[in-house]
C-alpha positions in Angstrom: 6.8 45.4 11.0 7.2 45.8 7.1 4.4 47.0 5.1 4.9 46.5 1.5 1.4 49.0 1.0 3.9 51.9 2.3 7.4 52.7 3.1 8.4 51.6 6.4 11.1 53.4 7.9 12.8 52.6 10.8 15.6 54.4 12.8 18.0 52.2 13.3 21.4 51.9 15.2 24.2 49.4 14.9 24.3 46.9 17.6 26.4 43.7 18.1 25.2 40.8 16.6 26.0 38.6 19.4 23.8 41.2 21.6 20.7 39.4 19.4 21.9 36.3 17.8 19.7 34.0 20.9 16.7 35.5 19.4 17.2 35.0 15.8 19.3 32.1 15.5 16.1 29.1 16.0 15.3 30.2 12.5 18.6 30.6 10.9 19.0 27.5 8.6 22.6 25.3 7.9 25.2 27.7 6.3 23.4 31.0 7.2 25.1 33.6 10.0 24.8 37.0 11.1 26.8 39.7 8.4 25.4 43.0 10.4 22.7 44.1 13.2 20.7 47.1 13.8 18.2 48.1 16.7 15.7 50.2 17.6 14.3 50.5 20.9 12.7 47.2 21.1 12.8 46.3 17.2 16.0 44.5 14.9 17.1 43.9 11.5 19.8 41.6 10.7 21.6 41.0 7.4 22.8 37.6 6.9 24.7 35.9 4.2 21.3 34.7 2.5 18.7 37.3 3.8 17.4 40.4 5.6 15.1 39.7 9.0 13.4 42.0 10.5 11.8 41.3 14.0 9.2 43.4 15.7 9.3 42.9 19.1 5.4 42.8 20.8 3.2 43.2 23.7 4.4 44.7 27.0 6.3 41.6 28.1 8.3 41.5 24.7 7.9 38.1 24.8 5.9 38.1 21.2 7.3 38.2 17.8 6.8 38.9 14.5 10.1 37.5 12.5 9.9 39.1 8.3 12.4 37.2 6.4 13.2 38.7 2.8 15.8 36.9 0.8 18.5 38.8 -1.4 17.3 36.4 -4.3 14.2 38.4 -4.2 15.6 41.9 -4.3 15.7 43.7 -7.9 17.2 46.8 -7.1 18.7 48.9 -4.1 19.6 52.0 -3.5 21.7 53.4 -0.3 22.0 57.3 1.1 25.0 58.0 3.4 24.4 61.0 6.0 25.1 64.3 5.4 26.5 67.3 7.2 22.8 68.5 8.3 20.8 65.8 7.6 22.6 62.9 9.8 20.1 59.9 8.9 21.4 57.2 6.1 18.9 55.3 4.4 18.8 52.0 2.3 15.5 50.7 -0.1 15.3 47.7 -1.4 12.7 46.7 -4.1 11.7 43.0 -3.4 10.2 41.2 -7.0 6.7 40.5 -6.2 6.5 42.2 -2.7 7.6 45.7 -3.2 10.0 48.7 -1.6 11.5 48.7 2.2 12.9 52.0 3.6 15.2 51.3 6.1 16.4 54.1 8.1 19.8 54.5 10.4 21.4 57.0 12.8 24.3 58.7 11.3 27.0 56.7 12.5 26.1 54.2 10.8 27.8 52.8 7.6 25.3 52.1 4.7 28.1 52.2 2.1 29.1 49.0 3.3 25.9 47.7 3.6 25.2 48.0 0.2 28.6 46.7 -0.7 27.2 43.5 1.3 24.2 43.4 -1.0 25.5 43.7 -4.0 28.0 41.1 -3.2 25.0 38.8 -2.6 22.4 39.6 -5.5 24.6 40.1 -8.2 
């Protein structure tokens, strides 16, 4: 799902965390819980207090997937870019030490300022 040779981007929408929490939560460890959610289609990304996961749901049946797990110890630097009056996408990056940049992408009504309010409460 996340290719650290190119941006990724993703158009993502919020969704409720409790709408994906059975999927994610095996490989939440002691502590950890779900901050935000976002979906594509088929695809997720959920911010927790220690880390970012991405799942890319495969296959027809859906039954397959790939789970990305990318701690906020690891991230350097982020940047965030709320929607505008004609261009209605927000966008966050995050530089990961060692790994490199992920371009995540969301629908307009979607609220990056406090996402990166999250993160910066978490890496900093």
């Amino acid at each position: 799902m996340i290719d650290f040779e190119k941006q990724s981007v993703f158009k993502l929408a919020p969704c409720r965390p409790e709408d994906i929490a059975s999927q994610v939560s095996p490989i939440l460890i002691q502590g950890e819980h779900i901050v935000s959610s976002f979906k594509t289609v088929r695809d997720f990304v959920v911010f927790t207090n220690k880390r970012v996961i991405a799942v890319n749901v495969q296959g027809m049946t859906g039954r397959k997937k790939d789970f990305t797990s990318l701690p906020y110890s690891r991230v350097q630097a982020f940047s965030i870019e709320t929607a505008g009056t004609f261009d209605m996408d927000a966008e966050l990056d995050l530089w990961f030490s060692g790994l490199g940049q992920v371009r995540l992408e969301f629908k307009g009504h979607a609220d990056v300022r406090l996402l990166g309010q999250m993160i910066a409460t978490f890496i900093l």
